[in-house]
N, C-alpha and C positions, 0 to 999 in steps of 0.2 A: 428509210427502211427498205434494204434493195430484196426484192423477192418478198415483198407483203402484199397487202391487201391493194394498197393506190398503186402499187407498181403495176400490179395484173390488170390496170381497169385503162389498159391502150384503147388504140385507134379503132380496133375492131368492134372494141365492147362501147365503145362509145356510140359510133356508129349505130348497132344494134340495138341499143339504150331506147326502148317503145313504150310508156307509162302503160298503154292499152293491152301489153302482154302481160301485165301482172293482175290475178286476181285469185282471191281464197276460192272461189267457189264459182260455177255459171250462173246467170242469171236463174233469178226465183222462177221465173215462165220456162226457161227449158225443164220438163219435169222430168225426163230421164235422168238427168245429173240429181237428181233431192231424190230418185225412188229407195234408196236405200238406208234410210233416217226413218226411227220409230214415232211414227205420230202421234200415240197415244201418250209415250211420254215425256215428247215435249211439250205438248198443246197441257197435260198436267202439268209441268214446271215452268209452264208460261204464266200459268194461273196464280200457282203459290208464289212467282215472284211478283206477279202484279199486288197480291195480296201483302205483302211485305214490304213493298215500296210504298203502298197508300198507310201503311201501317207505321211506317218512319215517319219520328218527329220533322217540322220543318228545319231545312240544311240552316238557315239563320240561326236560330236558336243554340243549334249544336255547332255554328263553328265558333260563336261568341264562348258557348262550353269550353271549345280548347283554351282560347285565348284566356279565360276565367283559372282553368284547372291544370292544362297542357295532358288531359286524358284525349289521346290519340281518335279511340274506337270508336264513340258514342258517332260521329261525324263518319267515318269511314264502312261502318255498316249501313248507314241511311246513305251513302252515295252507290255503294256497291248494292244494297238492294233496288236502286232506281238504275244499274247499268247493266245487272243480272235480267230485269224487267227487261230490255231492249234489247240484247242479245237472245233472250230467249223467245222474242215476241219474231224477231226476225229468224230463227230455225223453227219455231214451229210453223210460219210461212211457209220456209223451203220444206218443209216437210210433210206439210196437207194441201202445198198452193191455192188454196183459198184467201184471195186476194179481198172478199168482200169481207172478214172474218178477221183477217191480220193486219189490212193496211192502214186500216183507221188508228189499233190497238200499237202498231210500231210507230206510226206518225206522230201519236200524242206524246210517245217515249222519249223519243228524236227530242221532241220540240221540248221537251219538257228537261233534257240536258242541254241545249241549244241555250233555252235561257237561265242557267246556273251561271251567275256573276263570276267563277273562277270553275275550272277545271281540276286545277291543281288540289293539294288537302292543305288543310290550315299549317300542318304541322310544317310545309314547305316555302308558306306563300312570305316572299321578301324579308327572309332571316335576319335577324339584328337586331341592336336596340329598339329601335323606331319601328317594329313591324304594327302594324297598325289591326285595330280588334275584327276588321268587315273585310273582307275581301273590296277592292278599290274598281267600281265600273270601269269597265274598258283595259285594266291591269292583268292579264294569266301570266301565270309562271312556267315555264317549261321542264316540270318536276315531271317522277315516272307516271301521276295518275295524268295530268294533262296531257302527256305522251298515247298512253293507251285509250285512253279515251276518244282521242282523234283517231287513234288508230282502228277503232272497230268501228268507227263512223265509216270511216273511209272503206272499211269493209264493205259495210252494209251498204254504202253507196254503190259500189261494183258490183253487188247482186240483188239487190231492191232498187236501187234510184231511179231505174228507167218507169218502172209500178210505182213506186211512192206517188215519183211525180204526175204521173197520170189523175193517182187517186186528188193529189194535193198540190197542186201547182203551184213550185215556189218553191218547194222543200228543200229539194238539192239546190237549187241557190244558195238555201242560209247552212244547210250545211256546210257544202264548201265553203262558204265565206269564214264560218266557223273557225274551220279547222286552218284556213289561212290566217285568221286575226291570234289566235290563240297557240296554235301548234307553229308553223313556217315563217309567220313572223316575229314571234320570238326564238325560232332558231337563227334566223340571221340578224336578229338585235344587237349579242353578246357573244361573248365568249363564256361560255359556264362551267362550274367549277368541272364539271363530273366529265366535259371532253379534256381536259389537261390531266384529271388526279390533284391531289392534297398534298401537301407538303410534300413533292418532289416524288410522290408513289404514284404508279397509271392508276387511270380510273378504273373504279369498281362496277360491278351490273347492271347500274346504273345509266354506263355509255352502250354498251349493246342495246337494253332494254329501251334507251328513250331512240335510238337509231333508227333500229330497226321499224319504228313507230312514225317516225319521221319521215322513213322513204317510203313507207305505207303512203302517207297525208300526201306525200309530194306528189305522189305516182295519180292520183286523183284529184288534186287540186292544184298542184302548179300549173302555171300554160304558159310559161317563159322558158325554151328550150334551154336557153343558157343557165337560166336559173336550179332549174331540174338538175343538169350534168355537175352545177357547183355543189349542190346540193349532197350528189353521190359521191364528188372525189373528196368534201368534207367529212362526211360520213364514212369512208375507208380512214380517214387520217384519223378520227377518233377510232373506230375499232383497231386501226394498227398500234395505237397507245395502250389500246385495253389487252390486248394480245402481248403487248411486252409485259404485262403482269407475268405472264405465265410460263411457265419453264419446259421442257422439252416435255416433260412429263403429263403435261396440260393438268396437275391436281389445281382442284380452285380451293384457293385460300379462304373463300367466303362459306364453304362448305357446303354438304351434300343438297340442302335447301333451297340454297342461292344459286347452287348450280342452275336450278331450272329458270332463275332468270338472268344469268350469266351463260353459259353455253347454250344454256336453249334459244336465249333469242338472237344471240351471233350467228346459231343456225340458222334464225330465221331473218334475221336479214340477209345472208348469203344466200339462201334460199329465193327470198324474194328477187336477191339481184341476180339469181340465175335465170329467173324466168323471166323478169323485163329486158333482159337482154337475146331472148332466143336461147339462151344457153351459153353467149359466146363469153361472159363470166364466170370464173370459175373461181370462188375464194379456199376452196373447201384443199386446195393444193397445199393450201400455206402453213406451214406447222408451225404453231404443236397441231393446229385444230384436229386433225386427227386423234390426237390424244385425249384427247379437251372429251370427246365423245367415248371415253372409254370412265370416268371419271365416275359416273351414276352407277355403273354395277362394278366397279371396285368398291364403292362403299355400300353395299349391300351387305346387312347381318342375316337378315331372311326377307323374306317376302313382302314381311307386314315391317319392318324396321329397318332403321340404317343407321352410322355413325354420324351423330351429331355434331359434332364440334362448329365452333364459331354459333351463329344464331340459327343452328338446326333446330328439325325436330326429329325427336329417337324415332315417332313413327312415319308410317309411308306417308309424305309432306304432298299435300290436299293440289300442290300447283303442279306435280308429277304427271305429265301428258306422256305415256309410255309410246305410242304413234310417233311420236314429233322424235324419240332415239330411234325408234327403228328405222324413220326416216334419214335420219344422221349416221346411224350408222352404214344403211347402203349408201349412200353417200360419199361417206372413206372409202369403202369396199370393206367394213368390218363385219364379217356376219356373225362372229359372235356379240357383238353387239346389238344386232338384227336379236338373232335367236335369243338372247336374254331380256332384249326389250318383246318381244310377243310373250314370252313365260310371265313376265311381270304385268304384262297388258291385260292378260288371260284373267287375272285376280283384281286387275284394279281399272276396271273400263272409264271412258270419259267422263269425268263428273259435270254436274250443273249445279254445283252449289259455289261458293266462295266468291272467288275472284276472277269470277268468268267475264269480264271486260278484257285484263289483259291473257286471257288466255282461249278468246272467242279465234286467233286464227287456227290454234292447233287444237281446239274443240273441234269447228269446223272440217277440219281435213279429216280426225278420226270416224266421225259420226257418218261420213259419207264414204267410209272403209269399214264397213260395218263387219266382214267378215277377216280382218287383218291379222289378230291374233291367232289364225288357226291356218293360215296362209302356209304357213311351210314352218319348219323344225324350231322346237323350242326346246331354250335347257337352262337352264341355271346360270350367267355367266362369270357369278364370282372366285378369283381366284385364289388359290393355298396358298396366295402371300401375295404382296403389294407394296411397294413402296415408292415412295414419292420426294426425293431429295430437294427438290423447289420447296414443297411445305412440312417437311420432314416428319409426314404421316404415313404410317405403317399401320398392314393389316394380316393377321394371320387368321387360318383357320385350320382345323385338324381333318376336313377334306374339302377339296374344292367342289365348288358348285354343289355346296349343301350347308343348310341351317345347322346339323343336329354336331352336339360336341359342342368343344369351346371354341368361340370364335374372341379374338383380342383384336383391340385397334389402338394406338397410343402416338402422341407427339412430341417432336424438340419444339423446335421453330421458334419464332418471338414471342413476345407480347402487344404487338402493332399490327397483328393486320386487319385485314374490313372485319366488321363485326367481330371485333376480338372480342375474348375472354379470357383472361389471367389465367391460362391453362398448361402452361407449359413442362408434359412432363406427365401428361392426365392421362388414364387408360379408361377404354372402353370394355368391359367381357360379359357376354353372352354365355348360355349353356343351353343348349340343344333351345333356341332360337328366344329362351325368358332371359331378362335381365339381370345381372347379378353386379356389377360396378356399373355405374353410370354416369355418363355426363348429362347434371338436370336439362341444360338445353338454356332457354328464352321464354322471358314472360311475354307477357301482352304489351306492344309497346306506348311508349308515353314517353312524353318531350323530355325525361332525364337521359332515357334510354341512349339520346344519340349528342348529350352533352358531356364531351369527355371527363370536366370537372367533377362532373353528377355521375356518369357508368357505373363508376366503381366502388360506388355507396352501392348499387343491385348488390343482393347476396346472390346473385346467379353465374354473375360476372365475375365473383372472386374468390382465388386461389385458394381461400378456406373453407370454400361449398365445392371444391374440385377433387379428384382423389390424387395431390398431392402433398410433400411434406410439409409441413409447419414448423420452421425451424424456430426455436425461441418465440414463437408465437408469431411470427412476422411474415406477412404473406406477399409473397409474388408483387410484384409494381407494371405499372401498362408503361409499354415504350418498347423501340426498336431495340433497343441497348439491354433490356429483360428477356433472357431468351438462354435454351440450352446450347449447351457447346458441346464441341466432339462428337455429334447424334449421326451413329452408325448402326446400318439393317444388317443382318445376317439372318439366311435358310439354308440348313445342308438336306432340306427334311424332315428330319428329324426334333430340329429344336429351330424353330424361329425366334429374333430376339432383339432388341430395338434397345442402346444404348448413346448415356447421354452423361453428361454434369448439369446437375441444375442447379449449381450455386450465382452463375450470373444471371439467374431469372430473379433473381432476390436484390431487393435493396441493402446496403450494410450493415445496416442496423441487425440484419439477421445474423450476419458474426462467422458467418462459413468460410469454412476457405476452399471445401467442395463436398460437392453430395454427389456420389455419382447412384445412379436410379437403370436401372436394369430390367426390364416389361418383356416377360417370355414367355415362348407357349411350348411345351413338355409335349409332342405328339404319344412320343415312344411313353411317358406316363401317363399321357392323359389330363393335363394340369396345367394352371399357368401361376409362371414364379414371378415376385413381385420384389427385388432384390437394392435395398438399399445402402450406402456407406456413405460417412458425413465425417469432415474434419472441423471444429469450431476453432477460431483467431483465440478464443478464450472462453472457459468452459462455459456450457450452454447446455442446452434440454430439446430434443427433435421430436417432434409428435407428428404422425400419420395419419393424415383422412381418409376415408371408404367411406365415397355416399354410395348408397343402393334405392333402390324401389320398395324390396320386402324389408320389414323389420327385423335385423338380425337378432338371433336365438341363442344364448349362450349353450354351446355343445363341447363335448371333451376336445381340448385341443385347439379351441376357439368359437368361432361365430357360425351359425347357419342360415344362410340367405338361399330361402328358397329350396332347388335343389340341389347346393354346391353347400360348403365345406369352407368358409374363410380359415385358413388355421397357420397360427403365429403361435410363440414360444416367449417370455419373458416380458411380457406387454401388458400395459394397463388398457382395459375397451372401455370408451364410457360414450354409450349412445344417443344422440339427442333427434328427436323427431319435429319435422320442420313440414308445419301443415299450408297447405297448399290452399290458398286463396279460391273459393270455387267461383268468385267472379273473374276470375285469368283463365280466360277461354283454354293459352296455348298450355300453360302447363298444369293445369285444369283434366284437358283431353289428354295430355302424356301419361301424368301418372298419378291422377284420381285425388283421393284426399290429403297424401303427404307424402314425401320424401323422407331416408333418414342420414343423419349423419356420424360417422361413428369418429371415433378418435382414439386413435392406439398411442399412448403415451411410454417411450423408453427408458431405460436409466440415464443420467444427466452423462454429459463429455462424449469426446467421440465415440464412434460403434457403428453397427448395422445390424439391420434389422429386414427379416424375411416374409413374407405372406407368399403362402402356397393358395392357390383356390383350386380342390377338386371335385369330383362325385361325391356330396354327402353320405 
């Protein structure tokens, strides 16, 4: 790959190449570097996560749970409450330097992940028939939690370890030893699926996310220079693979969600190998990445929302570190990128709840830029149209760099890519920043979720919970070969408008011989059209889905959603309401007690059929 990532990583950067120039933060004892971190409330959120750690069942119990049930969470909240516990134990350190107060309380944290029989989550550990019910002594796996897990150790090694080990002599011994038995040594064990990709596709966020974690580990636990440098030019060779995913356009096919662990941590390993080299690496040259960083406020619907498609969520998704794009974007030299990431920062500061393991280095960097968001000019940066021919996702809006109006987002593209959903041909629209079409999103995951056999039993997953056609009742099929064709953007201005056929998104059994599907936005009316035309091999019946959020209203001329206007002509509505599990955290928190689905049924044999959506 001439002009990537391992081309740039010559004789200079080699050279350069110093594990000791890389670190999240200065040491806990310089306290000028921590004065600018709120004590009050970290030293609270050190408390409630202690209190929530001790309050999880034992990790035994709940990983035999999986193996019993293949329920994901019950195991994955009791490890994240014990790694929230230690990341937070070590920022409220940096942030009161009270060493007599903190070092005991991170020491026990440390040791108390130290001896976790696996790092990894059950859901990962030695996939297969044979996978066995116990995590196997002396067995980890080199999945994303093993990954980040080493990775914030190794953090907190470079700004605690010199004080741990004072308090606790021994500690960083078994740390690093750790993180070399668990993380380093199983990266040079194997080859693993997620650095090659799956059946002939690069890898998914998978290869950034466990990388970047890896040259974390390496940068404080290797002490074999040659080992180190293999380490780094292996770690370009995967992210060059994961960078061929991505098209000049840098849109991620895993979607707005996954963005933040797909472009964010490619930022952060480039990042990181900026700094262990002095600077004299530079990955941030190599495109698309530039583009790759414009991706998070092209899919902006407003402030609090984004386009979901693939395994998003509609709202601002919890692992969003607004700091870590504004950092990426000076980085390119994008300042609207800059200026749209402080606008979004301004409303959504650093969290300490979730999944603050893997997201403890770009917590750390915001928390100690305590004044970032208000640093220089902020605005809005999404813009009156978008489009993305790699994933053949389009966005309009009726003004740029604003919520209010209709905002549309729709795709061709296949039915194969990471975290698919049989969606091909789905529109998103917004109205002055509430929902009115929507893509439900992703439940709570569980071991069907990521069995291709099982997927697409989810109703979440498929094309008759999507607001696409239903031709003869037969929906959508997963596979590269399922996918629109002919999918062309056009904006003169005036009318943006995203066209497609979506007859080869369908199996035969549906009997099309084309549908061609038509997603516009009317600026000069105020409106977006929803324009179908279908030919059937032999007469047949085409029925139209519209899920929404609010239950539509029958009103003169059609449906009322909310504050918009669904209105068709010569259509049967028949609405069914699809209640929402309130033990499913994710789509739980999206959209409350239920979803609905409506079904617009037309006369039998070819036709077309229109939905306007305006101002009610």
């Amino acid at each position: 790959m001439t002009g990537g990532f391992l081309a740039r990583f010559g004789a200079d950067a080699r050279a350069a190449l110093d594990p000791a120039l890389w670190a999240p933060a200065p040491p806990v004892s310089e306290r000028a570097a921590w004065a600018g971190l709120d004590a009050a409330r970290l030293t609270a959120a050190a408390d409630a996560r202690r209190d929530e750690a001790a309050a999880a069942p034992p990790a035994l119990s709940l990983w035999a749970h999986y193996a019993a049930t293949g329920e994901r969470m019950p195991y994955e909240r009791a490890q994240r409450a014990l790694l929230a516990e230690t990341a937070t134990a070590a920022l409220a350190w940096g942030a009161t330097g009270d060493a007599g107060a903190w070092a005991p309380r991170l020491a026990d944290a440390v040791w108390r992940v130290c001896e976790l029989t696996a790092w990894c989550l059950p859901s990962h550990y030695l996939v297969g028939a044979d996978r066995p019910p116990l995590p196997i002594p002396g067995r980890d796996v080199l999945d994303l939690s093993c990954g980040y897990v080493g990775g914030m150790l190794a953090a907190i090694d470079r700004i605690a370890g010199d004080a741990l080990d004072d308090a606790f002599p021994g500690i960083r011994a078994r740390i690093r030893h750790e993180i070399r038995r668990r993380v380093l040594r199983e990266w040079g064990r194997e080859e693993h699926f997620w650095e090659v990709g799956e059946e002939g596709r690069p890898p998914n966020n998978w290869a950034p996310w466990i990388v970047s974690n890896v040259l974390a580990c390496a940068m404080v636990a290797e002490t074999d220079r040659d080992a180190l440098v293999g380490t780094v030019e292996r770690s370009l060779v995967v992210l060059d693979r994961f960078r061929a995913g991505y098209a000049d356009d840098g849109s991620c096919e895993e979607g707005a969600t996954y963005w933040w662990w797909a472009g964010a941590t490619l930022f952060e390993a480039l990042d990181l190998l900026a700094a262990a080299t002095g600077g004299s690496y530079d990955g941030f040259a190599v495109a698309p990445v530039a583009a790759m960083a414009r991706f998070p406020m092209a899919m902006q619907l407003g402030r609090g929302t984004q386009v979901n498609f693939s395994d998003g969520s509609p709202a601002h998704p919890p692992n969003a570190v607004w700091h870590l794009l504004a950092r990426f974007g000076a980085r390119v030299g994008d300042d609207e990128v800059v200026r749209h990431a402080r606008w979004m920062g301004s409303a959504h500061p650093a969290g300490l709840d979730g999944q603050l393991a893997p997201l403890f280095l770009r917590t750390i960097a915001e928390l100690r830029d305590p004044g970032w968001a208000a640093a220089g000019p902020t605005e809005p940066g999404m813009p009156a149209s978008w489009y993305a021919p790699g994933t053949e996702v389009a966005i309009a809006r009726e003004r740029a760099h604003d919520a209010s109006g209709f905002v549309v987002a729709a795709k061709g593209g296949h039915n194969a890519v990471s975290h698919n959903h049989n969606d091909a041909g789905g529109p998103i629209v917004s109205l002055d920043g509430e929902p009115v079409l929507i893509d439900v999103g992703v439940g709570d995951y569980v071991r069907e979720t990521f069995m291709p056999d099982m997927r697409y039993a989810i109703w979440t997953m498929r094309s008759g919970w999507h607001s696409v056609p239903l031709p003869n009742g037969v929906e959508q099929a997963h596979g590269s070969a399922f996918r629109a064709a002919g999918t062309t953007f056009s904006d003169d201005g005036s009318l943006a408008a995203l066209r497609m056929d979506l007859a080869p998104a369908y199996p035969p059994e549906a009997g099309l011989l084309s549908l061609e599907r038509e997603i516009a936005l009317d600026r000069a009316a105020g409106e977006v059209v929803i324009d179908d035309a279908w030919r059937f091999a032999s007469p047949g019946e085409m029925r139209l889905v519209l899920m929404t959020a609010a239950e539509p209203e029958p009103a003169a001329g059609g449906l009322r959603v909310g504050a918009a206007l669904l209105a068709f002509a010569g259509l049967a509505a028949e609405t069914q309401r699809i209640d929402i599990d309130p033990g499913d955290s994710r789509l739980a928190r999206a959209w409350g007690d239920a979803v609905f689905r409506t079904v617009l049924t037309t006369p039998p044999g070819d036709g077309s059929a229109r939905v306007t959506i305006r101002r009610a």
